[in-house]
N, C-alpha and C positions, 0 to 999 in steps of 0.2 A: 732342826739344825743340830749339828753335831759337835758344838765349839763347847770347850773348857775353861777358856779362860775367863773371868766371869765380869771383866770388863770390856769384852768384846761381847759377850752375850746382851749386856746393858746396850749398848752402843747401838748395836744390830739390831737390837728390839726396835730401838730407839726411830731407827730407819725404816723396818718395817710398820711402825703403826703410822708414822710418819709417808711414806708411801702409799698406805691403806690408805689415811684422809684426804690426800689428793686424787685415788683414782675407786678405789671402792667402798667408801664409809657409809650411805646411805645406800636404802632401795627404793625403790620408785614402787609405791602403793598400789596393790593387788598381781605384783609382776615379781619376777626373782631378779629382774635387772639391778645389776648394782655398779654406784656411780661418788665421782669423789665434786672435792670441789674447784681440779685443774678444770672442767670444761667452764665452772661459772667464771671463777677468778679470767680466762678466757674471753671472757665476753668483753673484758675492756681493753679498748683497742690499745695497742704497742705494749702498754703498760703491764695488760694481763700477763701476756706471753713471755714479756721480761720476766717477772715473777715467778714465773710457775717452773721455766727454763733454768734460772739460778737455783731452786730448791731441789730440783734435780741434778743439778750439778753438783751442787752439796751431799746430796744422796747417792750420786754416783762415786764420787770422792771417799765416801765414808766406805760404800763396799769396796771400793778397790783397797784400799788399807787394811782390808782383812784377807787376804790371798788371794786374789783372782787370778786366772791363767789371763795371758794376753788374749787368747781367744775369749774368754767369760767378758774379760773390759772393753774389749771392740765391740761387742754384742751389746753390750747392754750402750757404749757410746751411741751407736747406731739409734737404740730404740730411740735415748732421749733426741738425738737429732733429727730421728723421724717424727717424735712428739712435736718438737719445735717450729719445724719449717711448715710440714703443712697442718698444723694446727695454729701456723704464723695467718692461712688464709681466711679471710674472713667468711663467715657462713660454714662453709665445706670445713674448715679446720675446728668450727666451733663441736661439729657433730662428729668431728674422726675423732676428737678429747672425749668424746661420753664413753667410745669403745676401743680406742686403742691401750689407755691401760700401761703405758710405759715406764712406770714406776711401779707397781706390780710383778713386769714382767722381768725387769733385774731382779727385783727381790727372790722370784721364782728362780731365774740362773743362777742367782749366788748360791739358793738352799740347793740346788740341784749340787752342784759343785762340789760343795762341802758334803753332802749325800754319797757321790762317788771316790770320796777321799783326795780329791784333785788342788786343794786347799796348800800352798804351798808362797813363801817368799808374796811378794807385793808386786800388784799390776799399778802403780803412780808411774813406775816409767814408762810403760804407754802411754798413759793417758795423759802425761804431758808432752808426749811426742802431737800425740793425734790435738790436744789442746795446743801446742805453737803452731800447728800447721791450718787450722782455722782460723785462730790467728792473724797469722800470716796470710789467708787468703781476707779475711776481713779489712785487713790494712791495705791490701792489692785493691779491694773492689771502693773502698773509699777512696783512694789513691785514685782512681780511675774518674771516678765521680766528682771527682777536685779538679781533674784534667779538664772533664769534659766543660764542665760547669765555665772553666778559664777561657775554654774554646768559644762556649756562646755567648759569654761576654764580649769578649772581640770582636766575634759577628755584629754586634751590635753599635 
């Protein structure tokens, strides 16, 4: 990484060992696979995936504050919401957390980034665009789920 200022350097570290723990701290004995501990934390239902989804959030949050192009904070949004949703499915999502690595893979975009000299102003206003707009769909699909729930009661 090519940063100067030496508390963004703290910061970032800070993110990346913090990334490393969640997706590649350990190796699975006599293999070079290596694995954090978002698939175990995973294992407990709703609860896991909350967790591991907020500390990425957090970690997402942290690299956008040090320049991200909007393309760098869509990418890496993406990954965690691909961590999220099918790593939300039970079984299948417990094994796409051993190898998909989505805290890892921001941390690799942001050094690529900074690599290229692309490092420039703050990506926070996308990612609270793209943050109200889940949101916003969040509140639609409970919204919705309020309706229905209103609806079979009545049938009743």
């Amino acid at each position: 990484m090519e940063i100067t200022d030496p508390k963004d350097i703290k910061e970032l570290q800070w993110a990346e060992n913090l990334a490393r723990l969640l997706d590649s701290k350990f190796t699975f004995p006599g293999t070079n696979f290596k694995f954090g501990i978002d698939p175990l934390i995973g294992l407990i239902p709703g609860l896991g995936d909350l967790t591991t989804f907020s500390i990425s959030a957090v970690l997402l949050y942290t690299l956008t504050k040090h320049g991200s192009s909007r393309k760098v904070v869509i990418l890496m949004t993406l990954n965690v919401l691909a961590d999220t949703v099918i790593g939300g499915i039970p079984v299948i999502g417990n094994i796409f957390d051993f190898f998909y690595k989505a805290n890892d893979k921001n941390i690799r975009l942001l050094k690529s980034h900074y690599h290229e000299g692309k490092h420039q102003g703050s990506g926070n206003g996308i990612l609270l665009a793209i943050l109200f707009f889940f949101f916003a769909m969040i509140c639609l699909v409970f919204y919705g789920m309020f309706k229905l729930f209103q609806y079979l009661i009545n049938l009743l």
